[in-house]
Structure formats: C-alpha cells, structure tokens
N, CA, C and O atoms as a printed pandas DataFrame, in Angstrom:
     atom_number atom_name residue_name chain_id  residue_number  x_coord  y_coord  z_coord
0              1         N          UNK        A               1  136.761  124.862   63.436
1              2        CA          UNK        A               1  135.723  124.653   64.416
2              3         C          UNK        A               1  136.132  123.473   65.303
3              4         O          UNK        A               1  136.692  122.470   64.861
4              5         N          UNK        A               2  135.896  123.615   66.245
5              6        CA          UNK        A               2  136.382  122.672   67.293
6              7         C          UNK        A               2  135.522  121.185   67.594
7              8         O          UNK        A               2  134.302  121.225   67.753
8              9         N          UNK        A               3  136.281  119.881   67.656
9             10        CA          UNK        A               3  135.503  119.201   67.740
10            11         C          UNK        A               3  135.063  118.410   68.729
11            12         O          UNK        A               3  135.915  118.030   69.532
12            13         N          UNK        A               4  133.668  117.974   68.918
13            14        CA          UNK        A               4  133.617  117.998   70.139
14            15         C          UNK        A               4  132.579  115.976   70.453
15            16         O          UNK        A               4  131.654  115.583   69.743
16            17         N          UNK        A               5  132.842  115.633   70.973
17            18        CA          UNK        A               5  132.739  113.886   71.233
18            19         C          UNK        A               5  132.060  113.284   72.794
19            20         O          UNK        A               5  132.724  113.412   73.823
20            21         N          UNK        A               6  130.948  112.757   72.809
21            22        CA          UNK        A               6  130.534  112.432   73.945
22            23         C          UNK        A               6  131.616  111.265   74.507
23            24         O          UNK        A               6  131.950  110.486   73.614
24            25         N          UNK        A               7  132.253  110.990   75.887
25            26        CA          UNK        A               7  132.776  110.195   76.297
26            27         C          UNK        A               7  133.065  108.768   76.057
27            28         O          UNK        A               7  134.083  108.081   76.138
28            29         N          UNK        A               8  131.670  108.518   75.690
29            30        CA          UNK        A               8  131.099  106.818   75.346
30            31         C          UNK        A               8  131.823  106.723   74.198
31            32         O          UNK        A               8  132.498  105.697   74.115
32            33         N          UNK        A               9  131.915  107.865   72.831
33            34        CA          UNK        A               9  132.948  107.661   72.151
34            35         C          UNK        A               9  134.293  107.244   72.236
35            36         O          UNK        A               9  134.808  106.707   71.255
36            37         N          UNK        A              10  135.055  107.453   73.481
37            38        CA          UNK        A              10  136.259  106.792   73.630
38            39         C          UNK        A              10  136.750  105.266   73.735
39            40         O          UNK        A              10  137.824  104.810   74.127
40            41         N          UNK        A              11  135.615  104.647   73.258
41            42        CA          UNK        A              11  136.265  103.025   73.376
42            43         C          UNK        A              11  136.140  103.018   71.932
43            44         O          UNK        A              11  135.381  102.098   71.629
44            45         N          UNK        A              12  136.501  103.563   71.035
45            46        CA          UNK        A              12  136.791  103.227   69.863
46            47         C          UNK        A              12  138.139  103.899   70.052
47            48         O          UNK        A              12  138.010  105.082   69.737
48            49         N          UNK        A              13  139.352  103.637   70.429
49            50        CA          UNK        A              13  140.388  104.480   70.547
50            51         C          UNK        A              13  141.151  104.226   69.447
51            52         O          UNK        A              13  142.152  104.927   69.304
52            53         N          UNK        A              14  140.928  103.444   68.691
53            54        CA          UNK        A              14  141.766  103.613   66.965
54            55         C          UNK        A              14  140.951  104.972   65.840
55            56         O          UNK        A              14  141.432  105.756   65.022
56            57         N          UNK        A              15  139.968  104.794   66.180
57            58        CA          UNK        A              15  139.319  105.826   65.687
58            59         C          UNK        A              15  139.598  107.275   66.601
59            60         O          UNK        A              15  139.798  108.301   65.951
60            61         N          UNK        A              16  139.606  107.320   67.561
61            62        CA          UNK        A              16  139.776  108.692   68.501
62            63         C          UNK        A              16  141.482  108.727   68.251
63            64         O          UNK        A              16  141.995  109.797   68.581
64            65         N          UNK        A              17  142.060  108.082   67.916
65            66        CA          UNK        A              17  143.509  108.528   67.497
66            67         C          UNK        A              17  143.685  108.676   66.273
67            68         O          UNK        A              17  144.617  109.446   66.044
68            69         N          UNK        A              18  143.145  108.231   65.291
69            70        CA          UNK        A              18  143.078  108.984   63.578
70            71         C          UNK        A              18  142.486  110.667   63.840
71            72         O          UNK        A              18  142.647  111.747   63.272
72            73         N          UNK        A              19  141.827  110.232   64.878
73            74        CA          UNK        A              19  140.786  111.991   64.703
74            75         C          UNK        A              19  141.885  112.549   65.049
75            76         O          UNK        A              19  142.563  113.183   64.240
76            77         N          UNK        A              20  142.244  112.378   66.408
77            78        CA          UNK        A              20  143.570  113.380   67.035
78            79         C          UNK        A              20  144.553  113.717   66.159
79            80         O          UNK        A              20  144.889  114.901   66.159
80            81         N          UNK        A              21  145.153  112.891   65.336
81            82        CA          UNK        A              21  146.018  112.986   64.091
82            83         C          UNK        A              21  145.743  113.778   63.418
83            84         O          UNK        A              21  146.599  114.573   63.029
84            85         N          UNK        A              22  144.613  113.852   63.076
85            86        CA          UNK        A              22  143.953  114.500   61.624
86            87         C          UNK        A              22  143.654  116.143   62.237
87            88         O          UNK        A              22  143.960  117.117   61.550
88            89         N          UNK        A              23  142.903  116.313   63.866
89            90        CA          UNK        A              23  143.206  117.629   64.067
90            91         C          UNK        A              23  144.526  118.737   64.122
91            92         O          UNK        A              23  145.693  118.348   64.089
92            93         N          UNK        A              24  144.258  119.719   64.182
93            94        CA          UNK        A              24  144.796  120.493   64.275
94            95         C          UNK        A              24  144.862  121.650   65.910
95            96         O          UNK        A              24  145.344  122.735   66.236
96            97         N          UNK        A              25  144.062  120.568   66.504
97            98        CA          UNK        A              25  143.689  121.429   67.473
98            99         C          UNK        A              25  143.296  120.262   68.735
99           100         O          UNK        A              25  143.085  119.084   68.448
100          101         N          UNK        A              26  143.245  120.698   69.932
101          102        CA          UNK        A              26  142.353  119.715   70.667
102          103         C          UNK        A              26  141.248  119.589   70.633
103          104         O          UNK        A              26  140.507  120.490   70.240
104          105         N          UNK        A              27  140.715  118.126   71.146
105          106        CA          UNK        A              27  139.214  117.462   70.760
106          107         C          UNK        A              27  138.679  117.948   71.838
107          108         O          UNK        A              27  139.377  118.015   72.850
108          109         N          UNK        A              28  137.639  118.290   71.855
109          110        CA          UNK        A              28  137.109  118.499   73.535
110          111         C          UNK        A              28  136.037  117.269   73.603
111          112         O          UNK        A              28  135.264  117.006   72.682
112          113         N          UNK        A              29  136.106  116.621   74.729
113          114        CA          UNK        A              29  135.195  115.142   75.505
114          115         C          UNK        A              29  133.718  116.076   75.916
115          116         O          UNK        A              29  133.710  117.305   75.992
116          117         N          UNK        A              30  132.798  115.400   76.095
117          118        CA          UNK        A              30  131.791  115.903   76.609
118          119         C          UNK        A              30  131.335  114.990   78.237
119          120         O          UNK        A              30  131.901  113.899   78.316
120          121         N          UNK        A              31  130.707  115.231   79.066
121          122        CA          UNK        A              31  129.983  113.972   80.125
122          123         C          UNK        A              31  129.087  114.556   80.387
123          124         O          UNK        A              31  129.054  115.689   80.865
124          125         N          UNK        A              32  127.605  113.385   79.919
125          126        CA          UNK        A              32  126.324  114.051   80.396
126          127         C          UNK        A              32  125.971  115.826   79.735
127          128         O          UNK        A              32  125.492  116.813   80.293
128          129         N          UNK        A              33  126.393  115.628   78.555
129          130        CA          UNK        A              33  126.367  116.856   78.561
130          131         C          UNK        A              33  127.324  118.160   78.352
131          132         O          UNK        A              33  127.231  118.942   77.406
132          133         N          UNK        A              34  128.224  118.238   79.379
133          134        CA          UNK        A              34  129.125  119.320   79.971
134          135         C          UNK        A              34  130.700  118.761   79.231
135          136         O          UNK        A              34  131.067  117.648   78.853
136          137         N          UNK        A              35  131.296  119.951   79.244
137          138        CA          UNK        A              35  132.426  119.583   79.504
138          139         C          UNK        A              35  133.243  119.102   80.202
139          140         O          UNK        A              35  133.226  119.426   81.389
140          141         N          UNK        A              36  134.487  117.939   79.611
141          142        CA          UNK        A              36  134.762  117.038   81.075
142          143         C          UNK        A              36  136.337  117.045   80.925
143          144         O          UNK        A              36  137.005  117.060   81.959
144          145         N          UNK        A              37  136.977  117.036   79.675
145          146        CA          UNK        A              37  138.176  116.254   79.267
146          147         C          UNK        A              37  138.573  117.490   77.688
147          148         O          UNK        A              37  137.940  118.386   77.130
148          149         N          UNK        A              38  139.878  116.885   77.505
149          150        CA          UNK        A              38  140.489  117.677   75.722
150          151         C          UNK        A              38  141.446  116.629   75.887
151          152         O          UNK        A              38  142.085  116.269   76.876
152          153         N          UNK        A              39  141.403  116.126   74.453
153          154        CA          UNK        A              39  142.154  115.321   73.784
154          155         C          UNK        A              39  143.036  115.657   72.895
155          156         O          UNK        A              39  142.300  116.093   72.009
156          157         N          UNK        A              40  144.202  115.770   72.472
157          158        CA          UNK        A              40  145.049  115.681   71.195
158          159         C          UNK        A              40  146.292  114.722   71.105
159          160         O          UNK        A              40  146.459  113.722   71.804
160          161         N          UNK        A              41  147.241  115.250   70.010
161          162        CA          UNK        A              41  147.674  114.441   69.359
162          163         C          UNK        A              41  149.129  114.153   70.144
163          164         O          UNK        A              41  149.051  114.658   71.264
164          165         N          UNK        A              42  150.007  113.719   70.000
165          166        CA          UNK        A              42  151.526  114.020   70.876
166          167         C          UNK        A              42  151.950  115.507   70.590
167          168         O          UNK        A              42  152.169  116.373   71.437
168          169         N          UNK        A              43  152.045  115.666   68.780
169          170        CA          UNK        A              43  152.430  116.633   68.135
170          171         C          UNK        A              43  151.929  117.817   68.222
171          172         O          UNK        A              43  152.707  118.745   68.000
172          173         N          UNK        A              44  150.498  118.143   68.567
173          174        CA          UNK        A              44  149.731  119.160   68.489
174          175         C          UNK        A              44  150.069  119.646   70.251
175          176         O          UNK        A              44  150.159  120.845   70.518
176          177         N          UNK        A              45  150.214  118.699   71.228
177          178        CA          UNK        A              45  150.756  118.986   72.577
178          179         C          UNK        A              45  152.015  119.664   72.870
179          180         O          UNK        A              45  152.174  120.558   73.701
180          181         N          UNK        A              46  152.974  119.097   72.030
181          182        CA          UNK        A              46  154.221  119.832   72.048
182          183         C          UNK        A              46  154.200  120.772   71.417
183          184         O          UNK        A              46  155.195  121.489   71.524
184          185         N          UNK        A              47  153.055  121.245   70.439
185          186        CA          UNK        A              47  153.797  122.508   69.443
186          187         C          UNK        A              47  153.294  123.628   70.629
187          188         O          UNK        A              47  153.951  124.628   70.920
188          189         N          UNK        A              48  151.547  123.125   71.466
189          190        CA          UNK        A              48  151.230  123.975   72.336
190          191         C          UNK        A              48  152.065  124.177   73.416
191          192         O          UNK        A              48  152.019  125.332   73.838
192          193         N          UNK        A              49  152.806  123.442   73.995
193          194        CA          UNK        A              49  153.731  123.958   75.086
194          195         C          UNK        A              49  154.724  124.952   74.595
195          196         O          UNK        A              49  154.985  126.046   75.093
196          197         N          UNK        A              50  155.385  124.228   73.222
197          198        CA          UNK        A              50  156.056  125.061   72.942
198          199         C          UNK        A              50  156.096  126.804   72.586
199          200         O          UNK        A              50  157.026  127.610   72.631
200          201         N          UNK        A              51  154.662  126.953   72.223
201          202        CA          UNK        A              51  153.735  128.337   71.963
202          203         C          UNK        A              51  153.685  128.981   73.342
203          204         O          UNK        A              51  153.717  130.201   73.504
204          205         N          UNK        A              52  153.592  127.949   74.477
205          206        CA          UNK        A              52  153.309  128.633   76.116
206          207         C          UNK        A              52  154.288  129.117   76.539
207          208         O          UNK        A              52  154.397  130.236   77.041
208          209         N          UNK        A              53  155.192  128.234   76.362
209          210        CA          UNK        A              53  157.001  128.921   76.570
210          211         C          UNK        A              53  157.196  130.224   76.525
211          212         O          UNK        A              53  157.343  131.134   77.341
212          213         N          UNK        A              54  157.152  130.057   74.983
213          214        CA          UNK        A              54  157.260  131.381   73.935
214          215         C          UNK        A              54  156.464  132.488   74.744
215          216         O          UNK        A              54  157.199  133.361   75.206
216          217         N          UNK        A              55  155.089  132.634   75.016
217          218        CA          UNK        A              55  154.504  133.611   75.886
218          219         C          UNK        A              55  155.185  134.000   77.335
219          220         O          UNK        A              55  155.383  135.066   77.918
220          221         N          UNK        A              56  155.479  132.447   77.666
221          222        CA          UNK        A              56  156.134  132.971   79.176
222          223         C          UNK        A              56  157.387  133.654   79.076
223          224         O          UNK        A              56  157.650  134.580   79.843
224          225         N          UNK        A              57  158.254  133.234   78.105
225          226        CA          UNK        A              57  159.371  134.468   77.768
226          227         C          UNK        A              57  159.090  135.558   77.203
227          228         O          UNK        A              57  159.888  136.456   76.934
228          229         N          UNK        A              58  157.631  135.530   76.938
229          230        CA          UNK        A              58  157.668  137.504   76.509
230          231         C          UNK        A              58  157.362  138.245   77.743
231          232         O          UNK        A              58  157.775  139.298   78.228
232          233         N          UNK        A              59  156.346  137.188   78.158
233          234        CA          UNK        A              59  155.908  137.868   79.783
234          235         C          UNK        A              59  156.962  138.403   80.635
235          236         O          UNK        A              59  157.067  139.602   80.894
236          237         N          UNK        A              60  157.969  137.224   81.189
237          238        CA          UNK        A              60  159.044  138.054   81.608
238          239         C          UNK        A              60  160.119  138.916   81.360
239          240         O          UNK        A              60  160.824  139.555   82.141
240          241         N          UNK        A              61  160.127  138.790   79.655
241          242        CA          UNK        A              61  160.549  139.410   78.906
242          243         C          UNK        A              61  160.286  140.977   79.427
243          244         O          UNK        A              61  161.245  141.701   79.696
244          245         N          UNK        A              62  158.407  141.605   79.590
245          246        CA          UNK        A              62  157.665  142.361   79.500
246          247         C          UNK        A              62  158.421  143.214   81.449
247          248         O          UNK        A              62  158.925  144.260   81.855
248          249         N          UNK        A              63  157.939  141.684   82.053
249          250        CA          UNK        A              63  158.087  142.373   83.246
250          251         C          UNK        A              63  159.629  142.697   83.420
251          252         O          UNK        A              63  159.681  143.258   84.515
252          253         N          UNK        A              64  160.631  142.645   83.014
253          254        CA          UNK        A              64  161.760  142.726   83.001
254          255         C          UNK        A              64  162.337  144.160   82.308
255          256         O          UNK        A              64  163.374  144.705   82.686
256          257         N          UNK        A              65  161.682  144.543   81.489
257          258        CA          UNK        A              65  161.893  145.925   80.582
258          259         C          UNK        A              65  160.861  147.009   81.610
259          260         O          UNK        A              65  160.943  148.236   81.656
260          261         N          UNK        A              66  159.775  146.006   82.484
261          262        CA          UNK        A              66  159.134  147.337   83.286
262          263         C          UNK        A              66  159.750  147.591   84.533
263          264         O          UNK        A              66  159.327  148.468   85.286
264          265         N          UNK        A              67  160.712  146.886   84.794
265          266        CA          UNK        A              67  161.526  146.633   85.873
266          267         C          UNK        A              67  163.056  147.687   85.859
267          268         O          UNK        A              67  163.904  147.926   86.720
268          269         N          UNK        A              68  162.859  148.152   84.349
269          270        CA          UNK        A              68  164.344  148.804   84.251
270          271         C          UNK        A              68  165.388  147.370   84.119
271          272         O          UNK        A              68  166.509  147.870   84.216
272          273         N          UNK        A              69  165.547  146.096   83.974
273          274        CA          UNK        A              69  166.416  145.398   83.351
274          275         C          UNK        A              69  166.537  144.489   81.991
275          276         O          UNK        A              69  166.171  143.404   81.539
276          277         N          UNK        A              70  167.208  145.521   81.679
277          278        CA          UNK        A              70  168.000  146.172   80.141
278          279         C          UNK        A              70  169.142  145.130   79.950
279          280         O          UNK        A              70  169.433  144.255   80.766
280          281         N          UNK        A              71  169.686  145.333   78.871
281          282        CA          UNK        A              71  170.604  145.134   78.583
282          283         C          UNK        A              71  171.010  145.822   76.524
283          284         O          UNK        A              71  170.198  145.779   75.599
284          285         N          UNK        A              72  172.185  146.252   76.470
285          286        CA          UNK        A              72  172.324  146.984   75.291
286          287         C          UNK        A              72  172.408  145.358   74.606
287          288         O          UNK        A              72  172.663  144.343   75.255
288          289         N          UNK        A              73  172.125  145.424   73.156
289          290        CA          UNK        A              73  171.490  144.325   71.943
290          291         C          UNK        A              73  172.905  143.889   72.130
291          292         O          UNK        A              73  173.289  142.747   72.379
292          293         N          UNK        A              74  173.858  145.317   71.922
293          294        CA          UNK        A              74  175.632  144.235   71.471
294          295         C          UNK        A              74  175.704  143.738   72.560
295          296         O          UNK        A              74  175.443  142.540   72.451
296          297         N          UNK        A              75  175.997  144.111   73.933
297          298        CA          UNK        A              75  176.034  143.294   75.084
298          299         C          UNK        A              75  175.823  141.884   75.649
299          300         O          UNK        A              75  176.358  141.010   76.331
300          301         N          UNK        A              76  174.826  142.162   75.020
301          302        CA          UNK        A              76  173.730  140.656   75.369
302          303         C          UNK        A              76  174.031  139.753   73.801
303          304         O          UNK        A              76  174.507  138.628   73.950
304          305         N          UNK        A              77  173.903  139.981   73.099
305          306        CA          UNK        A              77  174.720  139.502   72.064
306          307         C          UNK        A              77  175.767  138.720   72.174
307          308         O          UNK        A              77  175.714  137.532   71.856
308          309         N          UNK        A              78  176.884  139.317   72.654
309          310        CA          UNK        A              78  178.141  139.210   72.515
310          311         C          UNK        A              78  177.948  138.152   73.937
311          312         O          UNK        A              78  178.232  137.028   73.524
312          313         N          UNK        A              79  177.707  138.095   74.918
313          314        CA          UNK        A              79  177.743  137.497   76.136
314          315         C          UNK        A              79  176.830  136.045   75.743
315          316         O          UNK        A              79  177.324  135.051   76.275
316          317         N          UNK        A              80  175.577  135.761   74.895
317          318        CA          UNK        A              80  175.622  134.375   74.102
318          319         C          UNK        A              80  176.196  134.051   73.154
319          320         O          UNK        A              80  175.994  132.882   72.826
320          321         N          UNK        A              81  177.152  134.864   72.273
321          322        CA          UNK        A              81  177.904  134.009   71.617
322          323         C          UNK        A              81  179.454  133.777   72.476
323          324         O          UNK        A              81  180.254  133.090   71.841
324          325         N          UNK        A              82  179.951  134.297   73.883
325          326        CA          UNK        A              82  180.776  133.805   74.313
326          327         C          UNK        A              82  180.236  132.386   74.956
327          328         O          UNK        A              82  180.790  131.323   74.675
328          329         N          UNK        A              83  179.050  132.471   75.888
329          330        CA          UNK        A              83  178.215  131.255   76.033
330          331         C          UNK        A              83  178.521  130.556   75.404
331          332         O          UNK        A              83  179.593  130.060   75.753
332          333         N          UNK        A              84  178.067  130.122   74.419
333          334        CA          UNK        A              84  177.805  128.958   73.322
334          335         C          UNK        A              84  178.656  128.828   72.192
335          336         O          UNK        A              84  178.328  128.414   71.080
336          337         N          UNK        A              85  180.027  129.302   72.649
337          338        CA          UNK        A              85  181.566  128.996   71.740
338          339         C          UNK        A              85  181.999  128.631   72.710
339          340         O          UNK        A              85  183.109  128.200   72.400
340          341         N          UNK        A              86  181.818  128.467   74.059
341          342        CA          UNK        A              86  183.252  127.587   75.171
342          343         C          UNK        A              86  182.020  126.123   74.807
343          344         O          UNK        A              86  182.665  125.079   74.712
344          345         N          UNK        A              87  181.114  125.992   74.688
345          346        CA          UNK        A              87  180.638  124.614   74.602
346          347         C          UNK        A              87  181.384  123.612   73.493
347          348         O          UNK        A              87  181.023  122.441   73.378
C-alpha cells in the first residue's frame, strides 16, 4: 500500500529518509490536500529507470518486428559477440 505524507512532514528529513529506505516503492507528498510531489530512495529510483529502459527496449523491440526488421537469432548473435571480442 502506498504511502502517503502531508508536506509539513518534510522538515523532519532524517525521518523522511529512513521511510524512503525502508520503502519499497515511492512516497507520495500531499499539499492542502491533493497531490503535489513522490519521494524515494536513490536505489528504488534506479531500479525504476532501470525497469523503464527495459520497457522502452521492448517497445521498440515491438515496433521493429511490426516494421518487418528482423534479424535471424545466429546472425544477430554472432554480430555481438564479434562486437564485444574486438573490445
């Protein structure tokens, strides 16, 4: 369940950084009410970009196979491991 913190909470920022730690997810801020702000951790930021990546290479992945560009598995294979043996 997601957790969620009125603004005025943020001047305790030793405490709003144990929380961030301890989630697993982002904090969402509140103002007046509404939603304003999301908070997390360094770690929980990078694993999410890293998850966005991952989507954006299936996406073009997706549009690329609807496009008709293919490539055979040995092909493409064989053309990153010549890649990444001249390094």
């Amino acid at each position: 369940m997601p957790q969620i913190i009125p603004i005025k909470d943020l001047k305790n920022t030793s405490e709003i950084s144990e929380m961030c730690h301890r989630a697993t997810e982002p904090i969402y801020v509140t103002k007046n009410g509404y939603g304003d702000m999301v908070i997390m951790s360094l770690d929980t930021y990078e694993a999410t970009m890293k998850q966005l990546s991952m989507y954006r290479d299936v996406e073009i992945s997706e549009k690329q196979i609807e496009q008709g560009q293919v490539k055979d598995a040995r092909v493409a294979l064989g053309e990153m491991r010549t890649k990444y043996e001249s390094r």
